[in-house]
C-alpha positions as a printed NumPy array, in Angstrom:
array([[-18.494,   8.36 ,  -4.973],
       [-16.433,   7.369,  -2.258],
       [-17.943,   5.767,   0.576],
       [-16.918,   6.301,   4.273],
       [-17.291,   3.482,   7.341],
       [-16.663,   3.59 ,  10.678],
       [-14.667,   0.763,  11.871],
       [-14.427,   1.157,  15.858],
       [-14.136,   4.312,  18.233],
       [-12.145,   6.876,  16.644],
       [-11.903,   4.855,  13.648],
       [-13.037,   5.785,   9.739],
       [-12.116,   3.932,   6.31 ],
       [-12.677,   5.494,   3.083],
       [-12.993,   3.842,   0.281],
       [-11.325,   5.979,  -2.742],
       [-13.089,   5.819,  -6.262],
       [-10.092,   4.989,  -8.184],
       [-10.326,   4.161, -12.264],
       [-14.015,   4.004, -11.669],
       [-14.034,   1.26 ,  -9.428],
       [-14.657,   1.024,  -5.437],
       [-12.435,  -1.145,  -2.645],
       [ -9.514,  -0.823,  -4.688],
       [ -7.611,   2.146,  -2.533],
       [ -8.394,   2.918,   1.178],
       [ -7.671,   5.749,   3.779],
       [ -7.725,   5.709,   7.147],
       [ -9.123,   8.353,   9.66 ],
       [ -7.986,   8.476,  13.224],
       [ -9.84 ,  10.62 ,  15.153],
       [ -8.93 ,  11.691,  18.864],
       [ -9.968,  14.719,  21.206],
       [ -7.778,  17.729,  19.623],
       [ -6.152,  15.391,  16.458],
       [ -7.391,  13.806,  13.324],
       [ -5.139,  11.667,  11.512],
       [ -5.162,  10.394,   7.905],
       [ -3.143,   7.195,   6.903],
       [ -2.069,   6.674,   3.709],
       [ -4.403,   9.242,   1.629],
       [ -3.775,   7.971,  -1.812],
       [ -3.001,   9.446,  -5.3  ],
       [ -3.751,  13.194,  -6.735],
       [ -6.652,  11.47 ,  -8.929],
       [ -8.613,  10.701,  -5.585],
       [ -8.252,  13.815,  -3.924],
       [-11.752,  15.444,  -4.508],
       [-13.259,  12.212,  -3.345],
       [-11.326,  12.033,  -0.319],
       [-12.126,  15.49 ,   0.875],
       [-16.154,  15.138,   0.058],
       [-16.115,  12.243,   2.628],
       [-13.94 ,  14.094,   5.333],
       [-16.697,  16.693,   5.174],
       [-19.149,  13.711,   4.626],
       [-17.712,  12.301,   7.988],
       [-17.618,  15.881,   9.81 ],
       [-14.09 ,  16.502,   9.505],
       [-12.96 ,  20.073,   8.175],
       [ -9.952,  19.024,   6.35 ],
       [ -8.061,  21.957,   7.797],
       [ -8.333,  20.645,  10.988],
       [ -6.335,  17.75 ,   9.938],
       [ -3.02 ,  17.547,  12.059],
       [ -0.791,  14.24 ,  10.621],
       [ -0.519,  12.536,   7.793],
       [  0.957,   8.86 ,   8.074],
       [  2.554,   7.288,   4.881],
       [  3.358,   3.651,   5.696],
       [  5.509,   3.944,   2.194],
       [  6.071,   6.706,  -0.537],
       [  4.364,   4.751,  -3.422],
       [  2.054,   6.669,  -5.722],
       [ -1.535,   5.29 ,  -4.939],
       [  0.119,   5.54 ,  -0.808],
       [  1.192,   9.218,  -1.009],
       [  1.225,  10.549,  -4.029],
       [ -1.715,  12.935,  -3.367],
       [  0.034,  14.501,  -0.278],
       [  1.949,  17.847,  -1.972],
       [ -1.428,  18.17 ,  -3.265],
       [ -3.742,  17.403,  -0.197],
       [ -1.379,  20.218,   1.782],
       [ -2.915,  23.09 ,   0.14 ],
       [ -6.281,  21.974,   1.939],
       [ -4.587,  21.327,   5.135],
       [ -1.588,  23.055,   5.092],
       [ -0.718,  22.567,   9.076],
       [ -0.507,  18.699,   8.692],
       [  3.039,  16.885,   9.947],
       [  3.654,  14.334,   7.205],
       [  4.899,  11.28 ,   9.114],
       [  7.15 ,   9.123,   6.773],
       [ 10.095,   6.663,   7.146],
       [ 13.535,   8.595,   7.009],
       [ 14.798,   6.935,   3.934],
       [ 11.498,   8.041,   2.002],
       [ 11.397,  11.64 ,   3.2  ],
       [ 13.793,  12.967,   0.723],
       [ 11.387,  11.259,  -2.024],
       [  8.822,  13.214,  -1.123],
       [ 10.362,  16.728,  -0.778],
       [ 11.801,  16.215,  -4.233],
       [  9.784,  13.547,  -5.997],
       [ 11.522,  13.698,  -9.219],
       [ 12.829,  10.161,  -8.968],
       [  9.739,   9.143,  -7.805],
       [  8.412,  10.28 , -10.943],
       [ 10.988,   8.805, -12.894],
       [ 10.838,   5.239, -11.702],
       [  7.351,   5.077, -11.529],
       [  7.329,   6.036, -15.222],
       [  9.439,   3.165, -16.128],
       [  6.158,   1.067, -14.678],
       [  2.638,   2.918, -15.574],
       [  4.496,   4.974, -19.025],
       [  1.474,   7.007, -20.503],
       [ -0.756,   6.019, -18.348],
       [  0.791,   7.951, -15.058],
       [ -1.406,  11.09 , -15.579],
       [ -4.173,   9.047, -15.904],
       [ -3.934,   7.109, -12.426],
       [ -1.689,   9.133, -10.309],
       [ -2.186,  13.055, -11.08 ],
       [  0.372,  15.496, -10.528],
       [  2.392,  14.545,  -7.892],
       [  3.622,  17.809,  -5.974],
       [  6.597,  18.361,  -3.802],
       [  5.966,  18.229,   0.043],
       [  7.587,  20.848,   2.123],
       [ 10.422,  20.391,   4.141],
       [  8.684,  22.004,   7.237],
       [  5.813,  19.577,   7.125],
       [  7.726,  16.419,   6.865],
       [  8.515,  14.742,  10.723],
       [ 10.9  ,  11.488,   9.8  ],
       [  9.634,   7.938,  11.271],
       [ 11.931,   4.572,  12.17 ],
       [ 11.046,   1.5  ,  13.312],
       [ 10.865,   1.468,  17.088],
       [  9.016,   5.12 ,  17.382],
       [  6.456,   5.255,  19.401],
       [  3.381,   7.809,  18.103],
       [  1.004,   9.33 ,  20.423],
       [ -1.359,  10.717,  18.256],
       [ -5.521,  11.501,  17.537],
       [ -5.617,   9.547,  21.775],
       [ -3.799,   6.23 ,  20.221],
       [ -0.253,   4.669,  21.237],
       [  1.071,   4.003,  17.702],
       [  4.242,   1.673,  17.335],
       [  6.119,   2.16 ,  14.392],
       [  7.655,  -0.941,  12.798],
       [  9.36 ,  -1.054,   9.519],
       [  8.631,  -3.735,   7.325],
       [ 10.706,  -4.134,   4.225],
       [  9.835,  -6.057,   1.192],
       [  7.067,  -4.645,  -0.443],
       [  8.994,  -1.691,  -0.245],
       [ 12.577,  -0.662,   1.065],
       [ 11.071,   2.2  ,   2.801],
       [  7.691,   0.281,   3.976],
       [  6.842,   0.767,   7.968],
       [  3.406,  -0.381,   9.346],
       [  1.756,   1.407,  12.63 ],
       [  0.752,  -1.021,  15.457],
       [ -2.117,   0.076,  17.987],
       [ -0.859,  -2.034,  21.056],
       [ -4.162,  -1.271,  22.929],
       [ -6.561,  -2.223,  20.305],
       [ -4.932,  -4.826,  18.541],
       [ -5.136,  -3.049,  15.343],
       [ -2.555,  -3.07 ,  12.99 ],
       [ -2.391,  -0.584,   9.984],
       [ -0.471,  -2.33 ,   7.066],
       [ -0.181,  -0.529,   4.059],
       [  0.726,  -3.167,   1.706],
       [  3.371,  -5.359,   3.756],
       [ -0.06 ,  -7.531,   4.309],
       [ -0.734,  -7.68 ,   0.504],
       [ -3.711,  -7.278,  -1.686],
       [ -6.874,  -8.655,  -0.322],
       [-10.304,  -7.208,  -2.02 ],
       [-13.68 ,  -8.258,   0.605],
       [-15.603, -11.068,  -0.739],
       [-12.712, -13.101,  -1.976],
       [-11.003, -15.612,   0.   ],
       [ -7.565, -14.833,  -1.647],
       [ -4.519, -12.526,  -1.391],
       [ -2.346, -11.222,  -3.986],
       [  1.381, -10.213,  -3.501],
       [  2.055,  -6.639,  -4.806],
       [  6.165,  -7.307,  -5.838],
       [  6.579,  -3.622,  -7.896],
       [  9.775,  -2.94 ,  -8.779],
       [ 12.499,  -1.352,  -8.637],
       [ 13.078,  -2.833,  -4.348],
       [ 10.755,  -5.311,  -3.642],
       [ 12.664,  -8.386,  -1.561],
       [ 11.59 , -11.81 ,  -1.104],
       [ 13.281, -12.934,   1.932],
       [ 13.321,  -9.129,   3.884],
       [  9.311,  -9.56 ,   3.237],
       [  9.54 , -13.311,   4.806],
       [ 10.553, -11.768,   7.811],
       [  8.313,  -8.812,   7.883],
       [  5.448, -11.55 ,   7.912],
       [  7.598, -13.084,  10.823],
       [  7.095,  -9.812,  12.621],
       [  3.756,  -9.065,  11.675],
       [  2.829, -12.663,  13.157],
       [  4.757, -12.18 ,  16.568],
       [  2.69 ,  -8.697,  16.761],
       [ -0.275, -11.285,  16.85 ],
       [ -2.83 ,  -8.159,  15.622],
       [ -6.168,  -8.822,  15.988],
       [ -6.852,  -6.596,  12.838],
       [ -5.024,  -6.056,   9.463],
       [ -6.261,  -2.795,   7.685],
       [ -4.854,  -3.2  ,   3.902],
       [ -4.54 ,  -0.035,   2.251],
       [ -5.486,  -2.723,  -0.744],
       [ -8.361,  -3.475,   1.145],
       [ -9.927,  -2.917,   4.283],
       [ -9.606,  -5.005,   7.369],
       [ -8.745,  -8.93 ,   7.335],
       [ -9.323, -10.37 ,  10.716],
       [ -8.265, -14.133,  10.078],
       [ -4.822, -12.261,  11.088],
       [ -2.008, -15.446,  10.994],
       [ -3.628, -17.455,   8.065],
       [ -3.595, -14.664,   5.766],
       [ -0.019, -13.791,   6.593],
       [  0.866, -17.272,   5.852],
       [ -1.638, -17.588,   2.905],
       [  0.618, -13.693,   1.429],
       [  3.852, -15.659,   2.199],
       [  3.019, -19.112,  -0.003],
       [  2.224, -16.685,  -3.012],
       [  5.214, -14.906,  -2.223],
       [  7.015, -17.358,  -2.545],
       [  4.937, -19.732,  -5.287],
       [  4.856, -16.423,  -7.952],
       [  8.481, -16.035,  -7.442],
       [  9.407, -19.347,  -8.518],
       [  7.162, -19.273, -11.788],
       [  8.763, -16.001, -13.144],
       [ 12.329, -17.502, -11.862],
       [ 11.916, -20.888, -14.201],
       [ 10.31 , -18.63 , -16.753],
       [ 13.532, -16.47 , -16.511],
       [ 15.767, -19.703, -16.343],
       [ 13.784, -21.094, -19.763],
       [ 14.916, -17.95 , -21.54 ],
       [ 11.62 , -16.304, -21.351],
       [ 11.363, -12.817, -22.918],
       [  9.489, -10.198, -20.321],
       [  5.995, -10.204, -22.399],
       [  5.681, -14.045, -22.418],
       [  6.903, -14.127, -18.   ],
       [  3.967, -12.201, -17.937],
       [  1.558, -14.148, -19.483],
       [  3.097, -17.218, -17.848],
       [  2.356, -15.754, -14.299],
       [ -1.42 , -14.762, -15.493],
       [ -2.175, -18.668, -17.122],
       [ -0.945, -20.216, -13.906],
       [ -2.258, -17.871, -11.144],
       [ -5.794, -16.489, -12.342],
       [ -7.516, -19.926, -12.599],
       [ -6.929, -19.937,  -8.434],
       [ -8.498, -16.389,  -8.35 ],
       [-11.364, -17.69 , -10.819],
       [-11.659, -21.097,  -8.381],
       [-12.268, -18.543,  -5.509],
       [-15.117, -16.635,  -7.136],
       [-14.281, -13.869,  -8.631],
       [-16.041, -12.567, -11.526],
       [-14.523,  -9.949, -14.004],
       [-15.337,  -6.809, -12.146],
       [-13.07 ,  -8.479,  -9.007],
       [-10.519,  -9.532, -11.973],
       [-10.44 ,  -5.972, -12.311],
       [-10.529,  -4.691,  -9.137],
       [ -7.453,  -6.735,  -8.022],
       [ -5.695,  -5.722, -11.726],
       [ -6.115,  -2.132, -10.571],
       [ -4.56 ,  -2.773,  -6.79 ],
       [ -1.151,  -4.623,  -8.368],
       [ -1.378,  -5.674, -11.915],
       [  0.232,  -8.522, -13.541],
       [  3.523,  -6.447, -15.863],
       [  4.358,  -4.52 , -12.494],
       [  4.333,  -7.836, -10.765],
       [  6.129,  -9.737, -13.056],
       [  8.751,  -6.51 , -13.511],
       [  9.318,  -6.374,  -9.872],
       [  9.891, -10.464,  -9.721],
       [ 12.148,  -9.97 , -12.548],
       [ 14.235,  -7.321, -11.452],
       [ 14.659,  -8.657,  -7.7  ],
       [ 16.268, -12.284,  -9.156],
       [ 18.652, -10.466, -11.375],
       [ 19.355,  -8.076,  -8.564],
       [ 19.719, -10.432,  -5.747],
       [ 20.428, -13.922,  -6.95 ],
       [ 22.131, -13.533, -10.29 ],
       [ 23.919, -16.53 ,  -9.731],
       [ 20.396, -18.306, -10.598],
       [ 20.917, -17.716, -14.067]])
């Protein structure tokens, strides 16, 4: 069952049963006087859920009127061809260079293969084209006045070459998607999700830059739910960043095949994890939200891509 909370005035989180497991994927609900917005609704697979707790909330899913996608991956927006046939009058707000991904997701579907292989049904669903006449393009620098909020639009590379995050100036609330990282509640601990085939170590760096100056008094993490300790945990995502990158780079350097970076990254990173409390159904929870071959692949790929001269 999914479970529904309201954050603040005009505010709902849902939290998406995904793989069995709750607090792995979250949506957002923005609710004004004549609009309702979703944020990031999340993969095919959850799509049942996430309409039981609209109604559960008291929101007809017709009357729906945007969608915002803070970045076109599969657990983000791969539900959204889908979702339109419920509420088919929905503008689908997404960053201009991940638009075209979503009217035609075919190497969407493609790439994401390469990553999840037989197991794509299984977590992600059909994945269904969005029409043309529901898609409205975002940049970094809009301004979005929608459900009564003032939403600035900033994009935030790294995780993502078409990642943007949406900035409520007048609440100090800051909706993140997954330039914040992974955070699951309870744990004092955040993982960076580095999928390939674009993730970026030094355009994230400055995305955390920017997120700081924003100074938000909120984070909501698609990956999961709000982090309030705003600055620390920016600078706590950067440090992994950074510290997970340089164990798959000397892996890399010693010759390592892809199988054994991977277990490298696992023996030297899950004891902190473990230190922090978690137990195996968080081990699991935070292997479902980025797991350990995706975030070695994406490491691996972004040093031969960018810094080849490392090798």
């Amino acid at each position: 069952m999914a479970t529904v909370s309201k954050y603040s005035p005009g505010l709902w989180h849902i939290s998406l049963p995904f793989q069995g497991e709750s607090e792995v994927i979250g949506t957002y609900i923005l609710a004004g006087q004549d609009e309702v917005a979703l944020i990031d609704p999340g993969p095919e697979t959850t799509i049942e859920a996430l309409l039981a707790s609209l109604k559960e909330a008291d929101f007809n899913p017709q009357a729906i009127t945007h969608i915002l996608v803070t970045h076109i991956h599969l657990d983000h927006s791969g539900g959204v061809g889908t979702l339109l046939h419920h509420m088919p009058d929905a503008k689908v707000l997404v960053y201009s260079k991940g638009a075209p991904h979503l009217q035609d997701p075919a190497k969407l579907i493609t790439s994401a293969s390469r990553v999840y292989k037989e197991r794509m049904q299984e977590l992600w669903g059909k994945v269904e084209a969005v029409p043309a006449e529901n898609i409205q393009t975002i940049d970094g620098g809009d301004i979005l006045n929608i459900a009564g909020r003032r939403l600035e639009v900033h994009y935030t590379p790294g995780h993502a070459s078409h990642h943007v995050v949406f900035y409520d100036v007048h609440t100090g609330e800051l909706f993140a998607g997954d330039a914040a990282g992974v955070h699951l509640p309870g744990i004092d601990y955040v993982r960076p999700p580095t999928p390939p085939p674009d993730v970026d170590i030094e355009a994230w760096s400055a995305t955390i830059d920017l997120l700081k100056k924003l100074r938000p008094d909120v984070l909501y993490l698609a990956h999961f739910g709000p982090v309030r300790d705003t600055i620390p945990h920016l600078e706590r995502l950067r440090a992994q960043l950074f510290a997970w990158g340089d164990i798959v780079l000397e892996a890399m350097q010693a010759g390592k095949s892809e199988d054994e970076i991977i277990q490298i990254l696992m023996d030297k990173t899950m004891p902190e994890l473990k230190r922090k409390g978690a137990n195996d159904e968080v081990m699991k929870r935070y292997d479902l939200a980025t797991n350990y071959p995706m975030t070695a692949q994406g490491y691996i790929r972004y040093w031969r891509k960018k810094h080849p001269e490392r090798f």
